[in-house]
C-alpha positions in Angstrom: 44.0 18.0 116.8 44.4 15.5 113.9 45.3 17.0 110.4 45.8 15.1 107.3 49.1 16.4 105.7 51.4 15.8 103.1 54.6 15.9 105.0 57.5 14.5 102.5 58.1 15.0 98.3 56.8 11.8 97.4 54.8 10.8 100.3 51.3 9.8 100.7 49.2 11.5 102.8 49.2 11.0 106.7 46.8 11.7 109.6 49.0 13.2 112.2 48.4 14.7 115.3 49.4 18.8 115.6 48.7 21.8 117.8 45.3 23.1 118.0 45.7 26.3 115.4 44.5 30.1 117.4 43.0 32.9 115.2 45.3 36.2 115.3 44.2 39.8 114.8 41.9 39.8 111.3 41.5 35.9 111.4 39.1 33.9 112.0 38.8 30.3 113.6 36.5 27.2 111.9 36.0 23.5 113.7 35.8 21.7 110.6 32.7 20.0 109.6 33.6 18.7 106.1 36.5 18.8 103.8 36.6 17.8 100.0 39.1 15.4 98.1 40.0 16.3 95.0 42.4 15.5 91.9 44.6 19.0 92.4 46.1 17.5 95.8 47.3 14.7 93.9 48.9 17.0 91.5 50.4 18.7 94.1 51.5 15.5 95.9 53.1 14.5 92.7 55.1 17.4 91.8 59.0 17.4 92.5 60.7 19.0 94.7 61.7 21.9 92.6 58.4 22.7 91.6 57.1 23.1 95.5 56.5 26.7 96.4 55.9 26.6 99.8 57.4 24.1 102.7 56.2 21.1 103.8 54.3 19.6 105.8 51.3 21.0 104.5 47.7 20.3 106.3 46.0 19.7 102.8 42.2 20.0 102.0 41.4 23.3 99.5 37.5 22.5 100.0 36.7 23.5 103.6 33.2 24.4 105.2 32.9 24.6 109.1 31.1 26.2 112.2 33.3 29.7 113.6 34.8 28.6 117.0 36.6 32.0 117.5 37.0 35.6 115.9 40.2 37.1 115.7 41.0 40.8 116.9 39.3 43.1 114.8 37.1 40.7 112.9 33.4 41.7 112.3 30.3 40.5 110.6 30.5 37.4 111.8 29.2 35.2 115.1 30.6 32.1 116.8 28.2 29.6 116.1 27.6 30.3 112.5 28.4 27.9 109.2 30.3 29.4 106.7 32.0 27.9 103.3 35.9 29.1 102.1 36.2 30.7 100.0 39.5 29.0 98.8 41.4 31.4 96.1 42.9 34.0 98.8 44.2 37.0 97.2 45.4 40.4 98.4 42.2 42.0 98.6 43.7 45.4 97.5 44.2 45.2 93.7 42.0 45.8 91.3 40.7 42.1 90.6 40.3 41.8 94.8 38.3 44.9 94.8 35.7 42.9 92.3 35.7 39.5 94.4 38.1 37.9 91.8 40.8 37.0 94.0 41.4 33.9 91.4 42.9 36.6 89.2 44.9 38.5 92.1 47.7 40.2 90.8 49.8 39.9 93.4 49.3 36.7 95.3 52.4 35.2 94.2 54.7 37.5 94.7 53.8 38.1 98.4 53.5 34.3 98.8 49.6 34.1 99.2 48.2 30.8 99.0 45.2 29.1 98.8 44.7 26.9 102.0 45.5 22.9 101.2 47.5 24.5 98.1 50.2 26.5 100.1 49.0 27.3 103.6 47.1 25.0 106.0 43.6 23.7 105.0 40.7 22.3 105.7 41.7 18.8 106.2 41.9 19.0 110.3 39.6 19.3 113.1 40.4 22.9 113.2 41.7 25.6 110.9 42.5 29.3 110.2 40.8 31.5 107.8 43.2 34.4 106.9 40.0 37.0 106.6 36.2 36.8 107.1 36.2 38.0 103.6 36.6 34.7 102.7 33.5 33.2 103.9 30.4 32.8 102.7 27.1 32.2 105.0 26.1 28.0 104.1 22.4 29.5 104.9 20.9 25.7 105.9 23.0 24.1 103.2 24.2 20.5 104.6 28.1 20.5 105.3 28.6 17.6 102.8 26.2 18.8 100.6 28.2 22.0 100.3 31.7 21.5 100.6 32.1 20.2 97.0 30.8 23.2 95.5 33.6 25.6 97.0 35.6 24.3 94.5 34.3 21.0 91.9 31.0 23.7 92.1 32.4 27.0 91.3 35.3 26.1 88.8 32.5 24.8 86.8 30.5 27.6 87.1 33.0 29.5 86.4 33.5 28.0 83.3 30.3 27.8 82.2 29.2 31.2 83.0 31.8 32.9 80.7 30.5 31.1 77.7 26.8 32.0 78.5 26.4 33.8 75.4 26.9 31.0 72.8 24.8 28.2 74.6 21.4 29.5 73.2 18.6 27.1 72.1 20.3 24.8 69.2 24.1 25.2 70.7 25.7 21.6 72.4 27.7 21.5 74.8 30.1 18.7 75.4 31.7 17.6 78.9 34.7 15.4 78.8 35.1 13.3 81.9 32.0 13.5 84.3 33.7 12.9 87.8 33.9 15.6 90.6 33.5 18.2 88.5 32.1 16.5 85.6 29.2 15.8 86.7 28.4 18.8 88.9 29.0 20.8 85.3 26.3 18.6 83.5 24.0 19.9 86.3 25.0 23.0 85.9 24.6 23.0 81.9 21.3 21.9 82.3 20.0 24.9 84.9 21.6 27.4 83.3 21.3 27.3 79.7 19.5 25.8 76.6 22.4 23.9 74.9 22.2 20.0 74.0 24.5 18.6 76.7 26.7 15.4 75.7 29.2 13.8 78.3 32.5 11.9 77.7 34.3 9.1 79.6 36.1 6.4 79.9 34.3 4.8 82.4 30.5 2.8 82.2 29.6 4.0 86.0 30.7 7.3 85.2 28.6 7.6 81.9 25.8 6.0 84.0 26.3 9.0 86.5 26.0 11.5 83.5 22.9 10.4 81.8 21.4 10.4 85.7 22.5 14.1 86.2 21.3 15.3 82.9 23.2 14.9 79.9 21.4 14.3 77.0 23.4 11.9 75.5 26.9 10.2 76.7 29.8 9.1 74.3 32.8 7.1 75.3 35.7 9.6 75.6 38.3 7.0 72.7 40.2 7.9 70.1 36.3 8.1 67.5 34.6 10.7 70.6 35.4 13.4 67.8 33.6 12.4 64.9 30.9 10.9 67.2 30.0 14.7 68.4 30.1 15.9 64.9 27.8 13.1 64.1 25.6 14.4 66.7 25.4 17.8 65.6 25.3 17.4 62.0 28.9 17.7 61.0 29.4 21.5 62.9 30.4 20.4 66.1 30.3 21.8 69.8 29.7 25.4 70.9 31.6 24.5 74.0 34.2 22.3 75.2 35.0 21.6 78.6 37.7 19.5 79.2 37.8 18.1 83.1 40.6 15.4 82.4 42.9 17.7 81.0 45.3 15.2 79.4 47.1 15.2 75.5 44.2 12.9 74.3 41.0 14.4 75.1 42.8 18.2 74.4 43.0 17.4 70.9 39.6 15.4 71.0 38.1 18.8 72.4 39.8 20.8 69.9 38.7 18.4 67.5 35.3 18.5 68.1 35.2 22.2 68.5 32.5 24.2 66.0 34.0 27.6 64.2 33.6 30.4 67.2 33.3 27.8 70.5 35.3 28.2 73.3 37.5 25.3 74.5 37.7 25.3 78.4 40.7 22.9 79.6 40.1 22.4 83.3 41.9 19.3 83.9 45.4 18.9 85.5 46.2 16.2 82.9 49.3 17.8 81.5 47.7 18.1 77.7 47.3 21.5 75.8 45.9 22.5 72.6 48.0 24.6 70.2 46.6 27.6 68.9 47.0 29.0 65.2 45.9 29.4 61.9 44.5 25.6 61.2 45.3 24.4 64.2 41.0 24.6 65.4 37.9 25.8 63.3 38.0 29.4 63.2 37.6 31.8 65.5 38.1 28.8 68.2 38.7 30.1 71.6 40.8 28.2 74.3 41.3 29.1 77.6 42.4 27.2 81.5 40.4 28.8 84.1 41.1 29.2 87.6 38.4 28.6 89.8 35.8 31.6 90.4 35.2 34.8 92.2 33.5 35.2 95.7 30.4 36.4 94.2 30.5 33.3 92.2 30.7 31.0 95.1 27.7 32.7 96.4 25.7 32.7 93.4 27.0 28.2 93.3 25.3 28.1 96.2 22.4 29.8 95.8 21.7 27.6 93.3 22.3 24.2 95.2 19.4 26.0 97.5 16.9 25.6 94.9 17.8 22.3 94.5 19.5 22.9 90.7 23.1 21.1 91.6 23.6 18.2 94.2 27.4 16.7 94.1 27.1 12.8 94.5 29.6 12.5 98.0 31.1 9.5 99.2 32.1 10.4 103.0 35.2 9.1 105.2 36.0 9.6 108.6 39.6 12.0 109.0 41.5 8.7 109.7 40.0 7.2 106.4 41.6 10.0 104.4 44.8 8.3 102.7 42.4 5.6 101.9 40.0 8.3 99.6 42.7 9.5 98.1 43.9 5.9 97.1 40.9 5.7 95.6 40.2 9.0 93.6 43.8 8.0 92.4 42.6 5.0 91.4 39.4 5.8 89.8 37.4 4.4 92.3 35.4 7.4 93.6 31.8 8.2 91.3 31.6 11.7 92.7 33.2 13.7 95.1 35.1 12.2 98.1 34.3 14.2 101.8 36.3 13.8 104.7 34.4 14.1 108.2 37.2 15.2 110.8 35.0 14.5 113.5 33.1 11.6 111.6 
């Protein structure tokens, strides 16, 4: 079959062609029908060698959905035939944050060298792959592939985000969104569905501002050295309930601090490198930050429940599996408004 993997430290990505993957006892097989690019494979591709946790090559993709070819020994609730979404942050499924779905928070993933497939073990990016327990699938229910496949991960880290902060984005609260790509924009959306609060979007970029005022934010601001003070201006000198930072880098950190009312909680998402000191003075008081990890299984469910109704829709660009290193040229680039999809058999 053909797999895009990252194969040397260094490297760019490259569409190869490998053996045909078989599901052992407890696993289950998936032909590929859509796989998401995103941002964090860049990271990864970046990183040295030293920083590497796992060998290479490494079939990457981390947002897979796909049609079950085969069941494993064992494996139950599920029937060939059916489309299914991964669920992508594997865990040990015994401890106590397993037990609850919240395999983002396993406690012992990394000490018995669990990973998250396209992050560690093989993902999505192939024709076929291995899912390492049905557990980790969740029923697409009529959902299109492309549709869907950005919400296993630039869906539910948003969510995720969001949904812990539910309590102070009541009628009057703003919340501000710096940098509306994949996720950006698919947290706008999200914003606006779920809550009351005054939703303002940061960015560099015109088309990407353009995207944000078409998803739902109220008002854009261009994410420069004055985006502080223009979001106090907006909200009458108190500034924003929430924060959530999806570039991640030492500029827009201390912008989101910044702009950060007394009591708001400060979400940093992005892998940008930047982080925002916390201390007496250093924020408004009472200023919460935190860097979240994706989302639990029941809130990969609950993303895609509400794609059903129509709520969220990721704007896709789709390539064909030998198009790959080309979309991640671009992401890296800046070039993709959206989410970038990879069809391996497109």
């Amino acid at each position: 079959m053909k797999a895009v993997q990252y194969r040397e430290v260094g490297g760019a990505p490259q569409v190869v062609t490998v053996p045909d993957p078989e599901a052992g006892p407890g696993q289950v097989l998936l032909e590929v029908t859509a796989a998401g690019v995103c941002h964090s494979d860049i990271a990864v591709m970046g990183m040295p060698a030293d920083a590497l946790r796992f060998p290479l090559p490494l079939t990457l993709g981390h947002e897979g959905v796909g049609t079950v070819a085969a069941l494993g020994a064992g494996v139950t609730g599920l029937t060939v035939g059916e489309q299914v979404a991964v669920y992508g942050p594997w865990g040990c499924g015994r401890c106590a944050a397993c037990a609850q779905g919240r395999e983002n928070s396993c406690h012992h993933a990394a000490e018995l060298g669990i990973f998250p497939p396209g992050l560690g073990a093989p993902g999505a990016m192939a024709e076929y792959m291995v899912v390492d327990d049905a557990r980790h699938l969740v029923p697409l229910d009529g959902l299109d592939p492309v549709a869907a496949v950005p919400l296993t991960d630039a869906g539910l880290t948003p969510y995720h985000a969001i949904k812990r902060s539910l309590p102070k984005l009541v009628p009057g609260s703003t919340a501000v969104v710096i940098g509306a790509g994949g996720l950006g924009h698919v947290a706008i959306q999200l914003l606006r569905a779920m809550t009351a609060a005054h939703v303002i979007a940061l960015d560099v970029a015109d088309e990407k501002l353009a995207l944000a005022r078409e998803v739902g934010a109220h008002e854009t601001v261009r994410s420069d050295a004055h985006a502080a003070a223009a979001v106090r201006e907006r909200t009458g000198g108190l500034g924003a309930q929430l924060v959530l930072d999806f570039v991640g880098a030492p500029p827009t950190t201390a912008a989101a601090g910044a702009m950060a009312a007394p009591e708001a909680d400060v979400t940093i998402v992005g892998l940008g490198g930047g982080a925002l000191p916390v201390g007496f003075g250093t924020t408004a008081y009472e200023v919460s930050v935190c860097s979240p990890y994706w989302g639990s299984r029941a809130e990969l469910a609950e993303v895609l429940a509400l794609a059903r109704t129509g709520a969220v829709a990721v704007h896709t660009e789709t390539y064909g599996i030998d198009e790959a290193p080309l979309a991640y040229e671009r992401l890296h680039q800046g070039k993709i408004t959206g989410r970038a999809v990879i069809l391996p058999r497109g």
